[in-house]
N, CA, C and O of each residue as an XYZ file, in Angstrom:
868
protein
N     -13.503      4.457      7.877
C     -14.794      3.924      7.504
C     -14.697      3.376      6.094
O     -13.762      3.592      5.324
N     -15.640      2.731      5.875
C     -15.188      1.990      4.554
C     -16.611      1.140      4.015
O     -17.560      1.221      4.795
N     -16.794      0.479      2.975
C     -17.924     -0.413      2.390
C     -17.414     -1.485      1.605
O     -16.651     -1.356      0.648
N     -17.855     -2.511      2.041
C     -17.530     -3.675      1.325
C     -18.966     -4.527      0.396
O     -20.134     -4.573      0.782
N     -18.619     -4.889     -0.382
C     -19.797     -5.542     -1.205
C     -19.260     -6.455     -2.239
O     -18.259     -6.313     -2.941
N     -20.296     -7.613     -2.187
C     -19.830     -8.931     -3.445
C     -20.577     -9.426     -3.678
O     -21.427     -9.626     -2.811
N     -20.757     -9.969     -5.050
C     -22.014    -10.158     -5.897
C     -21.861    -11.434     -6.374
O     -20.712    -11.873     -6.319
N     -22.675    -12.115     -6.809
C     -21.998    -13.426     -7.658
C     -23.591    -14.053     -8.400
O     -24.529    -14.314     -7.647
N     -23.690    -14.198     -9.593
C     -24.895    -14.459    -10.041
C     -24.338    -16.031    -11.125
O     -23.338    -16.135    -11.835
N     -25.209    -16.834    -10.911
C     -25.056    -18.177    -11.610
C     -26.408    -17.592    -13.103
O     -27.636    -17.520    -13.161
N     -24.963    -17.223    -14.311
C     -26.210    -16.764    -15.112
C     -26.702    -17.961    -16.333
O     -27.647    -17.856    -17.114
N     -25.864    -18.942    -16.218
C     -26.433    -19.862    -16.891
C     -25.441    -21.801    -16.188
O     -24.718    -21.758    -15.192
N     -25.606    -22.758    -16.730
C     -25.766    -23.997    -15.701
C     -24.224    -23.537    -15.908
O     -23.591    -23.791    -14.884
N     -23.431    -22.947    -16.902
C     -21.884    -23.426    -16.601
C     -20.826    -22.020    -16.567
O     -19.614    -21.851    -16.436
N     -21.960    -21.192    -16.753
C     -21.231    -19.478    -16.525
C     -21.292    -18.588    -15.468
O     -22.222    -17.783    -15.443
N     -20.543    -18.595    -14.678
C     -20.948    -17.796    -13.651
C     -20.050    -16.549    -13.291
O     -18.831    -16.703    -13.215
N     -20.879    -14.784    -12.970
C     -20.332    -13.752    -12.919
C     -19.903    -13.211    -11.686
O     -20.744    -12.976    -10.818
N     -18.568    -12.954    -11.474
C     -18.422    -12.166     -9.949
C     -17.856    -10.810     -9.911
O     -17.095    -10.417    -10.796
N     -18.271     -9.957     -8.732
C     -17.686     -8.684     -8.763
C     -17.519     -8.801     -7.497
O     -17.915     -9.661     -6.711
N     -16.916     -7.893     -7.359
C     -16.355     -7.411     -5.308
C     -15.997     -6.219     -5.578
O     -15.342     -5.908     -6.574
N     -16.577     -5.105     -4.324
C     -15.873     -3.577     -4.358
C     -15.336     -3.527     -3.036
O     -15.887     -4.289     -2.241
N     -14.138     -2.630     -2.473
C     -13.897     -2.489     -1.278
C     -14.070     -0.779     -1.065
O     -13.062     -0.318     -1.600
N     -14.443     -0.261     -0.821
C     -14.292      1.899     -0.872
C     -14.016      2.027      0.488
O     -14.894      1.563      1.215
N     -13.046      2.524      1.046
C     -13.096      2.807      2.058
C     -12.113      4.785      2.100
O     -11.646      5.471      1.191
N     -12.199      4.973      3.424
C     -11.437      6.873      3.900
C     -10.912      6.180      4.985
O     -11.667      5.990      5.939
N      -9.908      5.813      5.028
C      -8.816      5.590      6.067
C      -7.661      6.864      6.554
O      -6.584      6.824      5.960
N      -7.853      8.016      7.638
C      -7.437      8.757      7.945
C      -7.036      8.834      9.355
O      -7.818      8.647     10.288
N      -5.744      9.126      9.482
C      -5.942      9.504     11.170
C      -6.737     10.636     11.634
O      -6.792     11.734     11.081
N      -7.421     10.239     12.821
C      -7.955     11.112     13.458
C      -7.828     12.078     14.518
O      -8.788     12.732     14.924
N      -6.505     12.193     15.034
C      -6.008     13.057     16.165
C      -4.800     13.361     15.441
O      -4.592     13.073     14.263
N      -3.922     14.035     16.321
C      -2.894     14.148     16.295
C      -1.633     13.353     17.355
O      -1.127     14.165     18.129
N      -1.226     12.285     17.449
C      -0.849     11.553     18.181
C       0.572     12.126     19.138
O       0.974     13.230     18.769
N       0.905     11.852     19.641
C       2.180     12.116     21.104
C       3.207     11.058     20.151
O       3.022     10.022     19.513
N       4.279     11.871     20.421
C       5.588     11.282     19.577
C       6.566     10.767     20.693
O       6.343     11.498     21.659
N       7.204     10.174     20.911
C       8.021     10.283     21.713
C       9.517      9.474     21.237
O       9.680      8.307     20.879
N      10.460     10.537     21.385
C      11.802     10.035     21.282
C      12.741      9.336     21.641
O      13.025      9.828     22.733
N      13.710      8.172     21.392
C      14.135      7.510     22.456
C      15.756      7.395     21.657
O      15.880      7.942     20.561
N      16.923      6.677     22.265
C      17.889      6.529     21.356
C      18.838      5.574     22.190
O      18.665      5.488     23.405
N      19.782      4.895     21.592
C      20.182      3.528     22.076
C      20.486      3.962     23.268
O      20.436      3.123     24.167
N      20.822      5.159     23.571
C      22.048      5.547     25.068
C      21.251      5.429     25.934
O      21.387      4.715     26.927
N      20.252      6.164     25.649
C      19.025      5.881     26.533
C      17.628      6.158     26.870
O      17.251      7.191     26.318
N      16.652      5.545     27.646
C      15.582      5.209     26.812
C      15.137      6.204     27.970
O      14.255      5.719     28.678
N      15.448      7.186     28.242
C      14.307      8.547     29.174
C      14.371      9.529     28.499
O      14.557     10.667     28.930
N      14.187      9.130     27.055
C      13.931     10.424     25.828
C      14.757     11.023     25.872
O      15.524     11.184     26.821
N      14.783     11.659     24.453
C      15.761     13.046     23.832
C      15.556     14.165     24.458
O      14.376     14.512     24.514
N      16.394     14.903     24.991
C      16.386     16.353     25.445
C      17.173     17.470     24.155
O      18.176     17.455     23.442
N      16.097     18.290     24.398
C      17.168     19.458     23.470
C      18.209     20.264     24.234
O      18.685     19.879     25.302
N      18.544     21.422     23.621
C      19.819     22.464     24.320
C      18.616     23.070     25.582
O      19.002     23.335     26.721
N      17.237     23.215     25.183
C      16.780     24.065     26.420
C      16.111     23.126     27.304
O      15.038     23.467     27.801
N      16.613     21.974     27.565
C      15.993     20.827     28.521
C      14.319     19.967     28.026
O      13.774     19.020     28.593
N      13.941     20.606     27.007
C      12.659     20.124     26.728
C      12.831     18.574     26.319
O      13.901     18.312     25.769
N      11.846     17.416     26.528
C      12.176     16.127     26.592
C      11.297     16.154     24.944
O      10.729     16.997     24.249
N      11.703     14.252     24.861
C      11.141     14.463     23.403
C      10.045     14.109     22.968
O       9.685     13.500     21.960
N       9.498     14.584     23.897
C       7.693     14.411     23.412
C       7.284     15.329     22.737
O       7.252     16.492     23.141
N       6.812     14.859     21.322
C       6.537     15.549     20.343
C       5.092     15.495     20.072
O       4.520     14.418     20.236
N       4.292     16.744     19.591
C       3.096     16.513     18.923
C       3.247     16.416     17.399
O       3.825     17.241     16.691
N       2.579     15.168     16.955
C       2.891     15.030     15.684
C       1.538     15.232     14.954
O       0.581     14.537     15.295
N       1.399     16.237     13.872
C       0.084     16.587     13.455
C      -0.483     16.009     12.114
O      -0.605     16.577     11.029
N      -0.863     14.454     12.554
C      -1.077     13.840     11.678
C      -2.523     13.786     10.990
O      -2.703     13.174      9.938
N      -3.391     14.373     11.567
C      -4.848     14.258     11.704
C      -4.840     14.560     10.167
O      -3.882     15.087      9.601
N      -6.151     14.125      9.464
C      -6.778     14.161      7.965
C      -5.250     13.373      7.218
O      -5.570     13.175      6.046
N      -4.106     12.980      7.381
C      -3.356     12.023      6.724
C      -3.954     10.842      6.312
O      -4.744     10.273      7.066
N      -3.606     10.267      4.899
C      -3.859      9.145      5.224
C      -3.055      7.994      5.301
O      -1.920      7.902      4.834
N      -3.827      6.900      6.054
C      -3.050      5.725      6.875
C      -2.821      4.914      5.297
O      -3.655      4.587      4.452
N      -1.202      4.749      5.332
C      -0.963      3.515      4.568
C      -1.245      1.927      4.592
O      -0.383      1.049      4.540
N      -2.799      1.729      4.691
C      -3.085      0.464      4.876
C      -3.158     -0.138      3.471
O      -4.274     -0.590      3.217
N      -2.454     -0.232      2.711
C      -2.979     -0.653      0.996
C      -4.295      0.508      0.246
O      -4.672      1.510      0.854
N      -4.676      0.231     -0.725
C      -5.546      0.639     -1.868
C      -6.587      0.703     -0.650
O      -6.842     -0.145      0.204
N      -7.167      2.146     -0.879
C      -8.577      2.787      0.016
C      -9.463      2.102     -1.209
O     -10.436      1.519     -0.730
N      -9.424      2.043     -2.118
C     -10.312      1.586     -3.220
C      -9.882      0.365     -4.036
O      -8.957      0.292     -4.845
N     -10.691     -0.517     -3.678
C     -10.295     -2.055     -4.624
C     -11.448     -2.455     -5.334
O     -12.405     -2.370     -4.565
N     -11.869     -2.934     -6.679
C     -12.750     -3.603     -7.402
C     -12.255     -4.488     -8.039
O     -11.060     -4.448     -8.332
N     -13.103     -5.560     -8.427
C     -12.905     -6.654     -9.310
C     -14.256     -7.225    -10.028
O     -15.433     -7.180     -9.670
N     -13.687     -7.725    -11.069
C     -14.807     -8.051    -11.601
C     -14.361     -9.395    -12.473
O     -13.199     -9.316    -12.873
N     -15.132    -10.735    -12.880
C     -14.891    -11.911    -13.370
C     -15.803    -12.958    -13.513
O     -16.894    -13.004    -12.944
N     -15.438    -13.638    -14.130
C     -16.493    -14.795    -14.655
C     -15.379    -15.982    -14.427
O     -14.149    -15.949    -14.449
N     -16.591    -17.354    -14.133
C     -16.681    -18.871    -14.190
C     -16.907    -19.395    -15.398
O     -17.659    -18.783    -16.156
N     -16.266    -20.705    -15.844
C     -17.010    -21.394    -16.609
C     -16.888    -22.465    -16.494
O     -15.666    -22.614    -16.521
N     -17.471    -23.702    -16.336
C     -17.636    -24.612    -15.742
C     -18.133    -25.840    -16.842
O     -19.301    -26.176    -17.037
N     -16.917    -26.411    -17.500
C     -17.561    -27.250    -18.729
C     -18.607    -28.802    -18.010
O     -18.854    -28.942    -16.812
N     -18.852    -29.336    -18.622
C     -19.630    -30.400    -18.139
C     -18.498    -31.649    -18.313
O     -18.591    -32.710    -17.697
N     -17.686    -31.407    -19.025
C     -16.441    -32.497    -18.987
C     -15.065    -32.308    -18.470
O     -13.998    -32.490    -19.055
N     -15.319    -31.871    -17.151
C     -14.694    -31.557    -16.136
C     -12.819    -30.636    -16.174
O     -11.656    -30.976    -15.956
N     -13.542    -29.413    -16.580
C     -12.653    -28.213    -16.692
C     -13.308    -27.509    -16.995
O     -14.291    -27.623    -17.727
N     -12.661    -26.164    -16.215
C     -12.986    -25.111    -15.850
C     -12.021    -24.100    -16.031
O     -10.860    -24.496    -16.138
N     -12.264    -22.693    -16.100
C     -11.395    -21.710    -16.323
C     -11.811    -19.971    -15.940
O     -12.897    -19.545    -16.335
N     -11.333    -19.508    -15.545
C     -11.839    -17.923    -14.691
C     -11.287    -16.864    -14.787
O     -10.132    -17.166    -14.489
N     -11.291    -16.210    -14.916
C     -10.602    -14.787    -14.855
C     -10.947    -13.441    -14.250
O     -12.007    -12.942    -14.626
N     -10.431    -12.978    -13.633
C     -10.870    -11.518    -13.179
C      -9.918    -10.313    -13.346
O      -8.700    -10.421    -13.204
N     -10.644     -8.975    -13.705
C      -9.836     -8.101    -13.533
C     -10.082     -7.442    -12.514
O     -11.263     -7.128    -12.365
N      -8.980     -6.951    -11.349
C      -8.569     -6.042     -9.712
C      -8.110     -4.836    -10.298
O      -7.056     -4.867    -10.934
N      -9.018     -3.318    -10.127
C      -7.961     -2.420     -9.911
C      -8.474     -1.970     -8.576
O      -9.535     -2.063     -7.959
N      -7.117     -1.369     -8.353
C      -6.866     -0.626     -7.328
C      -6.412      0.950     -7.216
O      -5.782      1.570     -8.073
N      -6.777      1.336     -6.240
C      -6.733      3.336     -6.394
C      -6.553      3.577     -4.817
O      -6.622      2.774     -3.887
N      -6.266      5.131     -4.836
C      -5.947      6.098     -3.390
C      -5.029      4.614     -2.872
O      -5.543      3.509     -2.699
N      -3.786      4.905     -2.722
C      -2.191      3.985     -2.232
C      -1.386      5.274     -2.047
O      -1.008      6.097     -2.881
N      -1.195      5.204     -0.419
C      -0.031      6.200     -0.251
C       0.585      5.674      0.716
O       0.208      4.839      1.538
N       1.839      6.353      0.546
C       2.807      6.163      1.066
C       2.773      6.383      2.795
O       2.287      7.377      3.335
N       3.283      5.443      3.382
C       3.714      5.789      5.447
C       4.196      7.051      5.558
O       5.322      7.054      5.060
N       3.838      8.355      6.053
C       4.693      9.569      6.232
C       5.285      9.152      7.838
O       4.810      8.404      8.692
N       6.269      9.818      7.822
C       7.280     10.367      8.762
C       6.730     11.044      9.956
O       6.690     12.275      9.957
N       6.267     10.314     11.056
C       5.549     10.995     12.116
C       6.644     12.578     13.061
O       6.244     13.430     13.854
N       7.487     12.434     12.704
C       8.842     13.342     13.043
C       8.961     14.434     12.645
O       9.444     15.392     13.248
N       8.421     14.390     11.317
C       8.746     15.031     10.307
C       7.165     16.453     10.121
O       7.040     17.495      9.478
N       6.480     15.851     10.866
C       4.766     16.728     11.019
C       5.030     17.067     12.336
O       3.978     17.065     12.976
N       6.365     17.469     13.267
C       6.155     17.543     14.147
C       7.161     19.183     14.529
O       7.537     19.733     13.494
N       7.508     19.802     15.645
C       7.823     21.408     15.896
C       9.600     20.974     15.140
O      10.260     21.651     14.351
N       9.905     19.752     15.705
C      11.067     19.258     14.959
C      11.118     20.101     13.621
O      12.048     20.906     13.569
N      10.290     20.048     12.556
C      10.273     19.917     11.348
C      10.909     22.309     10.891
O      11.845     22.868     10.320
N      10.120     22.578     11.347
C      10.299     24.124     11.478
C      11.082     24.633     12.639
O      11.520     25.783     12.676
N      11.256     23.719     13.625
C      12.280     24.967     14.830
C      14.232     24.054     14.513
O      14.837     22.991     14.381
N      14.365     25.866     14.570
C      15.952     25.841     14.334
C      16.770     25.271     16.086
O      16.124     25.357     17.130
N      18.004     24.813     16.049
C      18.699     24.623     17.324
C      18.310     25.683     18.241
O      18.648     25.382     19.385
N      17.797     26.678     18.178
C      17.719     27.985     19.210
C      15.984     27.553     19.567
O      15.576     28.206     20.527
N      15.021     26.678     19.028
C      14.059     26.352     18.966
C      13.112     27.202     18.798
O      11.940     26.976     19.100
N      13.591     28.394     18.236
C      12.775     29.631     17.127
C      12.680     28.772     15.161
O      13.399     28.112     14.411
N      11.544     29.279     15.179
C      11.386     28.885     13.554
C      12.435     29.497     12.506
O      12.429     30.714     12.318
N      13.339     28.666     11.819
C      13.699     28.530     10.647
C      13.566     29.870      9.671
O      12.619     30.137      8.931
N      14.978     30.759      9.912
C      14.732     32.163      9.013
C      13.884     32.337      8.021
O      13.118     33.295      7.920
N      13.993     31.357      7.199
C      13.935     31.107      5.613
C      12.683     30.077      5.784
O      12.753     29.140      4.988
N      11.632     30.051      6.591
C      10.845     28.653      6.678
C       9.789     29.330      5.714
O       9.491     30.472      6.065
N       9.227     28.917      4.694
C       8.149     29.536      3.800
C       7.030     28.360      3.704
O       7.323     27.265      3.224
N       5.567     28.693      4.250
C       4.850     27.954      4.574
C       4.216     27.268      3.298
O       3.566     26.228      3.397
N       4.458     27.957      2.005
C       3.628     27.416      0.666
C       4.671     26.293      0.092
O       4.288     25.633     -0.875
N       6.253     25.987      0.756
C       6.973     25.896      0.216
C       6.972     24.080      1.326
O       7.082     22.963      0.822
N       6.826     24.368      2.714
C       6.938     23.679      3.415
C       5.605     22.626      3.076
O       5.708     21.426      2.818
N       4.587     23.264      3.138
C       3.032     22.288      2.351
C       3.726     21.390      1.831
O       3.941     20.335      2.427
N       4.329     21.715      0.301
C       5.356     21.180     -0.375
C       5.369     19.726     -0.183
O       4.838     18.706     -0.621
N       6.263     20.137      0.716
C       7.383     19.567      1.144
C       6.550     18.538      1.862
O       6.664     17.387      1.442
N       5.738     18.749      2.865
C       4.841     17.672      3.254
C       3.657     17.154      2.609
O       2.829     16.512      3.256
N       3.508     17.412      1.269
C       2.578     16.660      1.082
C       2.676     15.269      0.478
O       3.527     15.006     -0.372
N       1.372     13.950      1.145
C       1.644     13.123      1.381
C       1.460     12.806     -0.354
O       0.520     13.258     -1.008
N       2.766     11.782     -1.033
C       2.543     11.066     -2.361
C       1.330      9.674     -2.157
O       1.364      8.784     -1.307
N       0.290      9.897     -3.288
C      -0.688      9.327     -3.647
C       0.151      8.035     -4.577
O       1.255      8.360     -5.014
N      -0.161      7.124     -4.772
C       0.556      6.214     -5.819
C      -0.370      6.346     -7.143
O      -1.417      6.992     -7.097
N       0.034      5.754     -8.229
C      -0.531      5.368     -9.389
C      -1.580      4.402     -9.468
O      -1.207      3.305     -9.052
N      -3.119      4.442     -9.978
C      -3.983      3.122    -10.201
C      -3.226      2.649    -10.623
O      -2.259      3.230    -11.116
N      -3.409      1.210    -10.583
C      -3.053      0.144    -11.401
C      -4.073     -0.915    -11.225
O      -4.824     -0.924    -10.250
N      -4.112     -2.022    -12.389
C      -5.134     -2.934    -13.092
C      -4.076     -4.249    -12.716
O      -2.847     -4.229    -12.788
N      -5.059     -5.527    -12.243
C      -4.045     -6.917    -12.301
C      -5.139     -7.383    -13.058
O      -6.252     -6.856    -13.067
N      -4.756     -8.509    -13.774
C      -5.120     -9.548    -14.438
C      -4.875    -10.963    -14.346
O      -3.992    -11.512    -15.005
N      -5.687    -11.611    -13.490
C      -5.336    -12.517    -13.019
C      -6.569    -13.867    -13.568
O      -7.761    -13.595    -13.712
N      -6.015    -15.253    -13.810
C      -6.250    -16.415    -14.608
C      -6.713    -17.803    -13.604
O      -6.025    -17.741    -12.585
N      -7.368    -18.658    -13.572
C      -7.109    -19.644    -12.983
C      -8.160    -20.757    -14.115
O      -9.034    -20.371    -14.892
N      -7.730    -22.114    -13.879
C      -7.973    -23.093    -14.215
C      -7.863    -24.298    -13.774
O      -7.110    -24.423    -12.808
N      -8.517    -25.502    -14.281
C      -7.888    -27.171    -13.584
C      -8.908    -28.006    -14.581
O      -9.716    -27.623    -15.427
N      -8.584    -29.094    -14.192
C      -9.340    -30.213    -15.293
C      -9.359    -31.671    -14.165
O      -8.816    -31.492    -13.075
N      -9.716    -32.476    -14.328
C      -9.976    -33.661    -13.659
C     -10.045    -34.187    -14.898
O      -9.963    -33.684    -16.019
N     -10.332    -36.111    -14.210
C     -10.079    -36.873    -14.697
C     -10.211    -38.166    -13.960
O      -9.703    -38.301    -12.847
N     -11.014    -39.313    -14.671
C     -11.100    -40.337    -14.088
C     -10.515    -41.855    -14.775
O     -11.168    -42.419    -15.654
N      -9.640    -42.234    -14.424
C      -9.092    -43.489    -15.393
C      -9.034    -44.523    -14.322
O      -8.532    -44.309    -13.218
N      -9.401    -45.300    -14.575
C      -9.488    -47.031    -14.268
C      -9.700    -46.463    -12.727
O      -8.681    -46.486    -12.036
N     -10.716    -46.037    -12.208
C     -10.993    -45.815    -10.695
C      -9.611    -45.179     -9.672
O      -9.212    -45.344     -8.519
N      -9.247    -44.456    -10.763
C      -8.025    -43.298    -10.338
C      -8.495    -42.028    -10.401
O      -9.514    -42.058    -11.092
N      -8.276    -40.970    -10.041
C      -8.718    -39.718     -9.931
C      -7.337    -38.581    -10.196
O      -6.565    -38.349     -9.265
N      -7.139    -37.876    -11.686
C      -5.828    -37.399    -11.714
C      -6.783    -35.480    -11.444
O      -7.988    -35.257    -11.564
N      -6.123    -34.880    -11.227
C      -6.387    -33.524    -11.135
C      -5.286    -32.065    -11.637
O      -4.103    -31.998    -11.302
N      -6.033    -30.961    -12.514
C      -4.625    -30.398    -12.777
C      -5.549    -29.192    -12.121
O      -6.767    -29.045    -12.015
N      -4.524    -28.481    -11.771
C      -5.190    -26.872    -11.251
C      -3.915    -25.908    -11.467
O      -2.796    -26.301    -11.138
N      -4.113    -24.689    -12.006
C      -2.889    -23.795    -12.334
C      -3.895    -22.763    -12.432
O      -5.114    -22.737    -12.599
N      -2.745    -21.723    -12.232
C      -2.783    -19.777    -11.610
C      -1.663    -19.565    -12.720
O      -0.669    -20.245    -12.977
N      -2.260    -18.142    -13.417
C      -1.437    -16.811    -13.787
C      -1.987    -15.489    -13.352
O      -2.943    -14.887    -13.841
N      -1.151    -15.107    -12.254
C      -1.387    -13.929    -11.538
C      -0.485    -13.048    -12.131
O       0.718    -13.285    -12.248
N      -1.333    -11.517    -12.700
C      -0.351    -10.402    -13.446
C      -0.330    -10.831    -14.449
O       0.759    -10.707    -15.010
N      -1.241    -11.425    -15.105
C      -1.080    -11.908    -16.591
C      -0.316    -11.205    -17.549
O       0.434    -11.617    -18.434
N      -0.758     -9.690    -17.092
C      -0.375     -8.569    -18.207
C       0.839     -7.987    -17.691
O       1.059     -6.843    -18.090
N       1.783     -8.555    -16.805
C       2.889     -8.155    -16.199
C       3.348     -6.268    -15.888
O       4.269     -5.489    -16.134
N       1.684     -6.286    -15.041
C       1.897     -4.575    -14.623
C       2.820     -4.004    -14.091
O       3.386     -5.003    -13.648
N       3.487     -3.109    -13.748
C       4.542     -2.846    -12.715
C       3.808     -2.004    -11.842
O       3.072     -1.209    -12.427
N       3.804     -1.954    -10.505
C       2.982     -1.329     -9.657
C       3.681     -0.746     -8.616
O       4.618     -1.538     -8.513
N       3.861      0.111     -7.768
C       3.989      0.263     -6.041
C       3.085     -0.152     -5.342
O       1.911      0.217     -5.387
N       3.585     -1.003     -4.594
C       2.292     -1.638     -3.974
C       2.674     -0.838     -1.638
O       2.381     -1.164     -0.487
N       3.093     -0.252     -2.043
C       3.553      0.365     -0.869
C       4.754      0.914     -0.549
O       5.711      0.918     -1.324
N       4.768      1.516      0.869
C       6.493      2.232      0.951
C       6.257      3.226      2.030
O       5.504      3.239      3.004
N       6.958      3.885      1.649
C       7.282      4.830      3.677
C       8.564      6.087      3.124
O       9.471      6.058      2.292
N       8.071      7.059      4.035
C       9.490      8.007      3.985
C      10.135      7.750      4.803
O       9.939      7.057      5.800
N      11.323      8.511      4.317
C      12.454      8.454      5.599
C      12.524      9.748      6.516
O      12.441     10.919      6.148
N      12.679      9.308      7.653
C      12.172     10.711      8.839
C      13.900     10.650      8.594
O      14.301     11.122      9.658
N      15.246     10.294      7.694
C      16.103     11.121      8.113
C      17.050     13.007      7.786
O      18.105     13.616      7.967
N      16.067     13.094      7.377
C      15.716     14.739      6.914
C      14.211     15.171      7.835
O      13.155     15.396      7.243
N      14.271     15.200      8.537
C      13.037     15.350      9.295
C      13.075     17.183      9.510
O      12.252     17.607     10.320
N      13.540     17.716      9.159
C      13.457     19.724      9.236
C      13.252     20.169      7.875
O      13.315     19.465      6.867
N      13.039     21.224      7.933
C      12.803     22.052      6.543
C      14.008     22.348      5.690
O      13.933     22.606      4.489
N      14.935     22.304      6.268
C      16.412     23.178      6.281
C      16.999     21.563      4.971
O      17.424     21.697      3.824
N      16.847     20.625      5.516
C      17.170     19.559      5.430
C      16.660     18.958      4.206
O      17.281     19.076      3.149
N      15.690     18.393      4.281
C      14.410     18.033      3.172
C      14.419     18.651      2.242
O      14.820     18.152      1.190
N      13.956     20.029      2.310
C      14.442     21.191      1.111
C      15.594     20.480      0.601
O      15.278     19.549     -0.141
N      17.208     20.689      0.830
C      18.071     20.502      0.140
C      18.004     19.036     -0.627
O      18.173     18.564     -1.751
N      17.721     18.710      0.436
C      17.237     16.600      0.010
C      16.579     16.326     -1.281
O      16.990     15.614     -2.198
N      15.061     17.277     -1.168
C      14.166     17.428     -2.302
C      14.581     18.125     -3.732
O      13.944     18.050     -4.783
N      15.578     18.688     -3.543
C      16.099     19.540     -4.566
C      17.203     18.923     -5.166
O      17.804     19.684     -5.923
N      17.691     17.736     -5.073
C      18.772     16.968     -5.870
C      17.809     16.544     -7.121
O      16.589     16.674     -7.030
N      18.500     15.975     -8.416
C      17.900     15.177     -9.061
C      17.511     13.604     -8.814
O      16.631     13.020     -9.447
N      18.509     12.878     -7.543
C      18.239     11.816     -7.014
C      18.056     11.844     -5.475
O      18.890     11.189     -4.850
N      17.463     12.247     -5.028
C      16.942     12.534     -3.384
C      17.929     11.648     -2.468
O      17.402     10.540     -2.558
N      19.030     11.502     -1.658
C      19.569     11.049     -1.094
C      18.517     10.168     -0.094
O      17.941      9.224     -0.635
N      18.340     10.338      0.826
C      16.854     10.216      1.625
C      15.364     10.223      1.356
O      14.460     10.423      2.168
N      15.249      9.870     -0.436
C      13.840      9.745     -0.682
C      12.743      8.749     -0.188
O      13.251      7.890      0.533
N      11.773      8.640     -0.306
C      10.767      7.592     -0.501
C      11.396      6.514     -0.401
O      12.275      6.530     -1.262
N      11.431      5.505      0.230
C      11.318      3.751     -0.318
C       9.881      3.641     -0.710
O       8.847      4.309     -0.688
N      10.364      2.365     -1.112
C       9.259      1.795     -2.010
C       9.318      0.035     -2.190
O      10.317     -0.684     -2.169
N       8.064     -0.300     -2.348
C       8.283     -1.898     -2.441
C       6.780     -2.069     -3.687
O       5.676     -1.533     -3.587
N       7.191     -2.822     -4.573
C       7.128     -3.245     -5.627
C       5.848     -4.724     -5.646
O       6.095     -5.806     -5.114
N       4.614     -4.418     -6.334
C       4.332     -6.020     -6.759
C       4.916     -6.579     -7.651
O       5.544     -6.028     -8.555
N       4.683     -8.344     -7.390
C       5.154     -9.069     -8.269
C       4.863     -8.863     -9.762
O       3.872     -8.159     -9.958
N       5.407     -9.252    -10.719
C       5.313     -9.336    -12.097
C       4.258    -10.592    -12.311
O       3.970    -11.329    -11.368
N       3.875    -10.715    -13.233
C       3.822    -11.894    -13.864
C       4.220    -13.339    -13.126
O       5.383    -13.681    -13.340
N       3.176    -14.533    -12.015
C       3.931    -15.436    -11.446
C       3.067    -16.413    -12.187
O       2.243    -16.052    -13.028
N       3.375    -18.207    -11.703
C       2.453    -19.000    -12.290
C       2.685    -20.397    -10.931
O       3.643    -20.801    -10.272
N       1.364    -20.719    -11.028
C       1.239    -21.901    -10.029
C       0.915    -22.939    -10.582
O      -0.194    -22.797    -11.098
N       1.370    -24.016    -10.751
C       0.648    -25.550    -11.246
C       0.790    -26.620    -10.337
O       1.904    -26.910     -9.900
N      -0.281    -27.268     -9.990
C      -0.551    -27.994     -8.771
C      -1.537    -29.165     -9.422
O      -2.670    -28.973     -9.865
N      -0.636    -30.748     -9.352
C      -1.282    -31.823     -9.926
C      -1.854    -32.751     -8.881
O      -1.416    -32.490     -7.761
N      -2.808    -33.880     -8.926
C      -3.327    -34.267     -7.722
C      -3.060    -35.586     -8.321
O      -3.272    -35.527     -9.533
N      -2.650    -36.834     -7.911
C      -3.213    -37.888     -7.692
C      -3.913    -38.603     -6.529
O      -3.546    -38.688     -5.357
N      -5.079    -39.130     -7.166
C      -5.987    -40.289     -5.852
C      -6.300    -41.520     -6.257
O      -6.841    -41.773     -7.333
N      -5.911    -42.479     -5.257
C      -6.254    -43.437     -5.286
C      -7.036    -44.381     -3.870
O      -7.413    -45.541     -4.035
């Protein structure tokens, strides 16, 4: 569920103010059916005691990595009378988490090869271990402009973008890796100083720029 809203007020003939909010709770709501498959062949994984690999994966109250649950912006127009213009807004964004490991929330995660739970499985320890990473707010700062122009019944036009003005560094998304998908596993994984099998991650741009000229005749 979520709320969207955008405002825009013309507060004088050549200034004009905009905002936009997005709020939304993006969660799964069940717990979904997993099912296993592997190149050899596609009538699912069996374990040592014949069980196939349909897994319950207990994803319910997670949340879905669809981008920022929370986006705002806010910016102004200005609109000269001798044809240029210039705008700016500031976007932040909040609640960004990461894709979890549907494998990894699943009996997979706590049962040993004998498909009894994990000697050593400690439930304050395992939480841990599954809980989902939130990302960092972050703020963009973003620019636009253009100018016109009329000479001898020609029409020249300039229009240019600086997006990331302030060259933030952000995560703008990412995913775990289900290949530590047990406790036994992950634990040791989690406990390096560089996680063999950590998090990916993918990155916004820095600082870009667009300039786009028009001629008409």
């Amino acid at each position: 569920m979520g709320l969207e809203l955008g405002l825009e007020a013309q507060v004088t003939a050549t200034i004009k103010l905009k905002g936009a909010a997005a709020i939304g709770s993006f969660v799964y709501a069940n717990n979904p059916n997993l099912y296993l498959t592997s190149d050899v062949t596609n009538e699912g994984i069996f374990d040592e005691k014949g069980r196939s690999g349909n897994y319950i994966s207990n994803l319910k109250n997670y949340k879905i990595a669809a981008g920022p649950h929370q986006a705002y912006s806010a910016g102004f127009e200005y609109r000269d009378p001798n044809y240029w213009w210039i705008g700016a807004t500031v976007n932040f964004f909040n609640n960004t988490y990461v894709d979890i490991a549907p494998l990894t929330r699943s009996r997979n995660f706590y049962s040993d090869a004998d498909g009894l739970t994990f000697p050593d499985y400690d439930l304050e320890s395992a939480s841990q271990l599954l809980q989902q990473e939130k990302f960092d707010a972050y703020k963009v700062v973003n620019l636009v402009g253009g100018k016109s122009w009329k000479i001898d019944g020609y029409y020249i036009s300039a229009f240019a973008t600086v997006n990331n003005l302030l060259n933030t560094a952000y995560k703008s998304g990412g995913f775990e890796q289900g290949r530590n998908a047990n406790y036994n596993e992950l634990s040791a994984d989690k406990a390096l100083n560089k996680p063999v099998f950590g998090n990916k991650y993918w990155y916004g741009r820095g600082t870009t720029y667009f300039l786009n000229l028009n001629f008409s005749f």
